[in-house]
C-alpha positions in Angstrom: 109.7 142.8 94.5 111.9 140.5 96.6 109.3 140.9 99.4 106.7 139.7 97.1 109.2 137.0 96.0 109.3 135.5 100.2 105.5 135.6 100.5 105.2 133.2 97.5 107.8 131.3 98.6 106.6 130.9 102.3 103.2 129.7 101.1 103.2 126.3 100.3 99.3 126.3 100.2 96.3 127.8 98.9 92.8 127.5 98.5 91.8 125.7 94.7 88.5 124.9 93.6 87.1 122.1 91.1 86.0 123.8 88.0 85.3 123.3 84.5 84.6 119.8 85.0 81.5 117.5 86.3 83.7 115.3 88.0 87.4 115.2 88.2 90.3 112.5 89.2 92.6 112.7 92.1 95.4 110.6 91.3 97.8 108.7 93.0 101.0 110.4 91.1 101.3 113.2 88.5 100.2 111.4 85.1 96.5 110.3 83.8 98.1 106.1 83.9 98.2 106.5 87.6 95.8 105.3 90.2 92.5 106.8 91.0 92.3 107.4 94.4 89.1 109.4 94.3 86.5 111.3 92.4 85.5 115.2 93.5 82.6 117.2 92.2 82.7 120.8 90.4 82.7 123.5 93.1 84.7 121.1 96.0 87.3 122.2 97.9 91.3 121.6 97.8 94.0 122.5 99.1 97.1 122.9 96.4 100.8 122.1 97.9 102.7 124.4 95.8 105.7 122.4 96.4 104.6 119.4 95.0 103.4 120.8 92.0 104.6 120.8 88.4 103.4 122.7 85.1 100.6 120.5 84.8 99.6 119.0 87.6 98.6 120.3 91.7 99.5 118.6 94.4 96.3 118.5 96.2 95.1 117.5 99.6 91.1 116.5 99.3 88.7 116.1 102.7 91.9 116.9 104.7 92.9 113.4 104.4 93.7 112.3 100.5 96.6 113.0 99.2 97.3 113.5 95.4 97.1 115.1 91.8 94.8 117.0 89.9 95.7 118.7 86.5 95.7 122.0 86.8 93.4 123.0 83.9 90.5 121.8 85.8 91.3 123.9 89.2 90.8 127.4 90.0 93.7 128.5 92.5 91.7 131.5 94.7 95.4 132.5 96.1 94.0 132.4 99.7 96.8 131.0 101.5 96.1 128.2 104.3 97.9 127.5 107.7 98.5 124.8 109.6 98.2 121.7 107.2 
């Protein structure tokens, strides 16, 4: 159990994918009033920073380059853990 408790804690991201939705908002904070900063299709790629994420919202990097939020109701974590961001 605490072994499994330092592997969660080490990765500070994973794989997400856009899903249940056509076309979904990346935000410039955590909250629907903030700036859009971009627009990603169904099936795209993120990667979710675990540490800047909160019940309801991922941290999310988009295209390697945007940084933002995306509620989590419309992105699929896969768990796959990513290195070197």
């Amino acid at each position: 159990m605490e072994n499994d408790l330092k592997t969660k804690e080490a990765v500070k991201y994973t794989r997400g994918i856009v899903c249940d939705c056509a076309k979904l908002n990346v935000r410039s904070q955590p909250s629907v009033a903030s700036k859009v900063l971009c627009t990603i299709d169904k099936g795209a790629k993120v990667s979710i920073k675990h540490d800047e994420s909160n019940e309801d919202w991922y941290g999310v990097i988009v295209g390697g380059k945007t940084h933002g939020y995306c509620m989590k109701e419309f992105i699929r974590d896969t768990g796959s853990a990513l290195r070197g961001l």
